[in-house]
C-alpha positions in Angstrom: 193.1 66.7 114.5 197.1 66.8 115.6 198.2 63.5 118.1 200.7 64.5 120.6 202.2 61.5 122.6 203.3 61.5 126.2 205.1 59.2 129.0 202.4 58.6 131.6 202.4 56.8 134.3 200.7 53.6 135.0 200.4 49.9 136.8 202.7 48.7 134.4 205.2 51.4 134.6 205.4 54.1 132.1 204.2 53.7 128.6 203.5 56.6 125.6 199.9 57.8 125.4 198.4 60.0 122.6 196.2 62.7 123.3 194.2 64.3 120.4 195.3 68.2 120.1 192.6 70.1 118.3 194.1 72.8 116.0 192.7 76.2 116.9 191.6 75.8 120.5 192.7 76.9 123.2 193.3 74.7 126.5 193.4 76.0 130.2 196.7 74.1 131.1 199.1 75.5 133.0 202.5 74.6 134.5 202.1 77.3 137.0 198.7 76.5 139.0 198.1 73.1 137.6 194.8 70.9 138.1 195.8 67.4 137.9 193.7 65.2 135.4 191.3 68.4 134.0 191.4 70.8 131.5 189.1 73.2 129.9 189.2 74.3 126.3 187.4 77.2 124.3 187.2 77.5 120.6 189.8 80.8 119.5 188.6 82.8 116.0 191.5 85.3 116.8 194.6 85.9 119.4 193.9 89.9 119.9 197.2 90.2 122.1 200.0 88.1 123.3 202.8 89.6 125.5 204.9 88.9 128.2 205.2 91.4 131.3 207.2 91.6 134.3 205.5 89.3 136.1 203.2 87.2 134.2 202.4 86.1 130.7 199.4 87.5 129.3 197.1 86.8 126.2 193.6 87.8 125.2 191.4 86.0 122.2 188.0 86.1 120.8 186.6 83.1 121.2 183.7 81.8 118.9 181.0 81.2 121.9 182.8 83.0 125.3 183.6 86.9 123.5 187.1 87.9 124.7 189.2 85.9 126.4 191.9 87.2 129.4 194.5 84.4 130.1 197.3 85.0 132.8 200.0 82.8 132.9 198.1 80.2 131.3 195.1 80.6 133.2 191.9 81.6 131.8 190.8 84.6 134.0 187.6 86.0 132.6 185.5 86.0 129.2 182.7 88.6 128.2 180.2 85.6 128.3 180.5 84.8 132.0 182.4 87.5 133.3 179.1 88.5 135.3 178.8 85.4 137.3 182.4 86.4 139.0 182.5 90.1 138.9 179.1 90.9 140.8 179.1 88.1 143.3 183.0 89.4 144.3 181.4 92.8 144.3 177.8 92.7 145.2 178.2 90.0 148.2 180.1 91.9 150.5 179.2 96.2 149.1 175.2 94.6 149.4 175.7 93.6 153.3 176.7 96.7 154.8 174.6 100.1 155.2 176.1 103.5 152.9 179.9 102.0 151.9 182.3 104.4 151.5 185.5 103.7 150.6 186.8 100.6 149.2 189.7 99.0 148.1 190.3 96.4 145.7 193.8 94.5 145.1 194.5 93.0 141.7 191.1 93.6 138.9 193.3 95.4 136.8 191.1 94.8 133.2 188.4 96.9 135.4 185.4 94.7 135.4 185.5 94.9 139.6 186.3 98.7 139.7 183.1 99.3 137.1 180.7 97.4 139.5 182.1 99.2 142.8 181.3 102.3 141.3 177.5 101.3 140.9 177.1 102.5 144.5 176.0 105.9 144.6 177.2 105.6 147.9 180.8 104.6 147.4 183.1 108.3 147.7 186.9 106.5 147.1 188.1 103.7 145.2 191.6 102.7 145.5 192.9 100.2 143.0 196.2 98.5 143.5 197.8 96.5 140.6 200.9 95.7 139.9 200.7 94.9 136.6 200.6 98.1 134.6 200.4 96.0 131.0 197.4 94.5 132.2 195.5 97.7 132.7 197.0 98.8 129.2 195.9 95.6 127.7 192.5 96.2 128.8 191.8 99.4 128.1 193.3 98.7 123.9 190.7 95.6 124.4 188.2 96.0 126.7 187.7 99.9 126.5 184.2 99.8 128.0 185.2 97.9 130.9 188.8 99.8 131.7 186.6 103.0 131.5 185.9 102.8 135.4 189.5 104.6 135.5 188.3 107.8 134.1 186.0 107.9 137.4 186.8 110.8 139.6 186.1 108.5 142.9 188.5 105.9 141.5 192.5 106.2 142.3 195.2 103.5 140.6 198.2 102.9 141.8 200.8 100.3 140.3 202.0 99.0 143.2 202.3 95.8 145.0 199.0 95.0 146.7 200.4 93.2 149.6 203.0 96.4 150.6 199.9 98.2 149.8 197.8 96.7 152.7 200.8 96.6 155.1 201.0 100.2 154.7 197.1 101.1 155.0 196.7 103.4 158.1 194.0 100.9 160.5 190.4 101.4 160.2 190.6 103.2 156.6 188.3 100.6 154.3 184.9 99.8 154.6 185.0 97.1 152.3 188.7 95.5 150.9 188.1 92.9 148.2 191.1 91.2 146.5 190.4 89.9 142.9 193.5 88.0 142.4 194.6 85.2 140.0 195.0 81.8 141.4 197.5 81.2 144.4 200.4 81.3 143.5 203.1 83.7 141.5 202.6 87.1 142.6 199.1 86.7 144.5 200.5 83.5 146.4 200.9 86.2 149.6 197.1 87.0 149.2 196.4 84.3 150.8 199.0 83.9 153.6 198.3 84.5 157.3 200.5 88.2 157.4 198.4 89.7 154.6 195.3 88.7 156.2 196.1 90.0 159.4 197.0 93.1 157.9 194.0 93.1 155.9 192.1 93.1 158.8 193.7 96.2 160.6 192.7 98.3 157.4 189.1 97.9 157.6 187.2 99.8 160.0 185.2 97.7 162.6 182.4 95.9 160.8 184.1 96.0 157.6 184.0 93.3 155.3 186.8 91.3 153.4 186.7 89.0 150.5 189.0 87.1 148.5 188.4 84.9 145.6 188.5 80.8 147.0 188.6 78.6 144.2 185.7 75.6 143.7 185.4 73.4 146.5 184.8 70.7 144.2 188.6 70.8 143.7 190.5 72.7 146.4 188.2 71.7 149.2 191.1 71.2 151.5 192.9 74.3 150.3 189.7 76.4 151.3 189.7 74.6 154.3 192.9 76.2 155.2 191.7 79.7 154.6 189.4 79.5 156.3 190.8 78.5 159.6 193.1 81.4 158.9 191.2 84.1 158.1 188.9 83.1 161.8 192.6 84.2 163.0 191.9 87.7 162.1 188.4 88.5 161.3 186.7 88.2 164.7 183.2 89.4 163.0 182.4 86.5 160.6 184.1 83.9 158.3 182.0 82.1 155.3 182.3 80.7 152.3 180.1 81.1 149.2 180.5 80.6 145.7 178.8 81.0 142.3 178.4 79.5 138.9 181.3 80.2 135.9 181.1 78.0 133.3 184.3 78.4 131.9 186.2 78.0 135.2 187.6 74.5 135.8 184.5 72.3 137.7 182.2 75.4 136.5 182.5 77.1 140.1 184.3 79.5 142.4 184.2 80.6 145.6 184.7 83.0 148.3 185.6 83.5 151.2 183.9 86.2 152.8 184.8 88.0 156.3 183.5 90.7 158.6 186.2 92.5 161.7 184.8 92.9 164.9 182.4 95.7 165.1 178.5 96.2 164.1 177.4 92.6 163.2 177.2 91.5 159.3 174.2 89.2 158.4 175.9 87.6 154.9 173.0 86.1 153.8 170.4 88.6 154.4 172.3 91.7 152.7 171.1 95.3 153.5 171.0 96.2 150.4 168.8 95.6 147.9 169.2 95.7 144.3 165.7 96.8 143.6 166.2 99.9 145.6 168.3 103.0 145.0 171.4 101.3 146.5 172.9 100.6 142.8 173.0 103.6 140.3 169.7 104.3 138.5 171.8 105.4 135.4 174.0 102.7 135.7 174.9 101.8 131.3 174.8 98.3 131.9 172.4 96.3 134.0 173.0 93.4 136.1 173.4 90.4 134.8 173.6 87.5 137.1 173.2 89.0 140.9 170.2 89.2 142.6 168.7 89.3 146.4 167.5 85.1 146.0 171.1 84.8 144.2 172.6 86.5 147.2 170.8 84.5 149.9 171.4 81.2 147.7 176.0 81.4 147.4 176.1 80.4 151.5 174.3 77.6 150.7 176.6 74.8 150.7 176.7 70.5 149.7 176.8 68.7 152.4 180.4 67.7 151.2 181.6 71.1 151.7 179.9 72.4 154.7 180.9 69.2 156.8 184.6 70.3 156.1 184.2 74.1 156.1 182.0 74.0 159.1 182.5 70.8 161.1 180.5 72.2 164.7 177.3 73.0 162.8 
């Protein structure tokens, strides 16, 4: 075990701590998105790739307990281990609460893992895909072939574009469901979560669509989601929650979402539609779900009282 020393700060001004660096691990600190006083580290066997694009830095490992590793910029994204918990809440929570969607659009999710469970509804005619990282769909279909393989779908179009133009552009009314799979905010997805792209985000969808965005933990960014929230009420004139789900090897072992309807036929959230028990999800789907269910549904709007005192303060 390596000792790396640093100036900290404390009572007594600043004096030089040691921290114990474990050779062959690999820590979720970054310089970009940082979490003050937290890390998370996962044990690497093998760095698979490690490249640089135009807009990010990117790296994939196999780790001893999590499977493959995707880090962005310093952030761990996804592993093959929990991957499931993410991918078909982000999916599942807003496809499951509307009747027969159609076409959907997803920004960012370019390793595939969101495109492959859109296209589980037999119902679902178009997927558009906007990333605008091109190496990180090349990276994932070297890496991750079964996952990138949602590509080769006829329903599914890519463009490498930026998401945000993207949106702006989108004639009104032409999504039934828009979900944005982004990294944290900031970098290139920082404008994900900034009032103009929601507003335009709202125009796309047809009345009663339905728009999610990845929210962080509220264990951590509780006032961060607050702020969302209040903006997305701006613009989505349907419904606003929040829900989140379990990821062990996300920073506080949680994320959220915040989830939003347009004005239109009314969304229940909580009791979706659609059932995965029923036809809704492809019968010859190659792999089953892992993590989602109807009772897992119900259960992500359930918030601690810490949370839904701050997210919903008139309740």
């Amino acid at each position: 075990m390596e000792k790396e020393c640093v100036s900290v700060d404390n009572s007594n001004g600043k004096e030089m701590e040691c921290l114990s660096i474990i050779p062959g691990w690999y820590s979720d600190v970054s310089d970009v998105f940082p979490v003050p006083g937290e890390i998370i580290s996962i044990k690497i066997e093998k760095i698979l790739f490690k490249g640089k694009s135009k807009y990010q830095d990117i790296m994939i490992f196999q780790s001893l307990t999590y499977g493959k590793v995707i880090v962005l910029d310093g952030i761990m994204q996804h592993t093959e281990r929990d991957v499931c918990s993410y991918v078909e809440m982000i999916v599942h929570l807003p496809l499951a609460s509307i009747p027969n969607p159609e076409k959907v659009l997803i920004i960012g999710g370019g390793m595939g893992f969101t495109l492959r469970e859109v296209l589980r509804y037999s119902s679902v005619e178009k997927v558009d895909l906007v990333e605008i990282d091109e190496m990180v769909i090349d990276v994932s279909r070297k890496y991750l072939p079964e996952i990138a393989k949602g590509y080769e779908d006829p329903r599914a179009t890519l463009y490498i574009e930026d998401g945000n133009a993207f949106v702006k552009n989108a004639a009104p009314g032409t999504y039934d469901v828009i979900i944005v799979d982004s990294s944290d905010p900031c970098g290139v997805s920082k404008c994900f979560f900034e009032k103009p792209f929601l507003e335009a985000a709202s125009k796309a969808l047809r009345p009663g669509g339905v728009y999610i965005i990845q929210a962080e933990s509220a264990w951590i960014f509780l006032d961060f989601i607050k702020k969302l929230v209040e903006n997305c009420n701006k613009f989505f004139k349907g419904s606003v929650n929040y829900a989140w789900t379990n990821v062990p090897s996300y920073l506080s072992g949680a994320i959220g979402f915040v989830i939003c309807s347009t004005e239109g036929p009314p969304v229940d959230f909580i009791n979706p539609v659609n059932k995965v028990d029923l036809d809704i999800i492809s019968t010859n789907s190659e792999s089953p779900l892992k993590y989602y269910n109807s009772k897992v549904h119900a259960a992500a709007f359930a918030l601690p009282t810490f949370a839904e005192k701050v997210l919903y303060p008139k309740k």
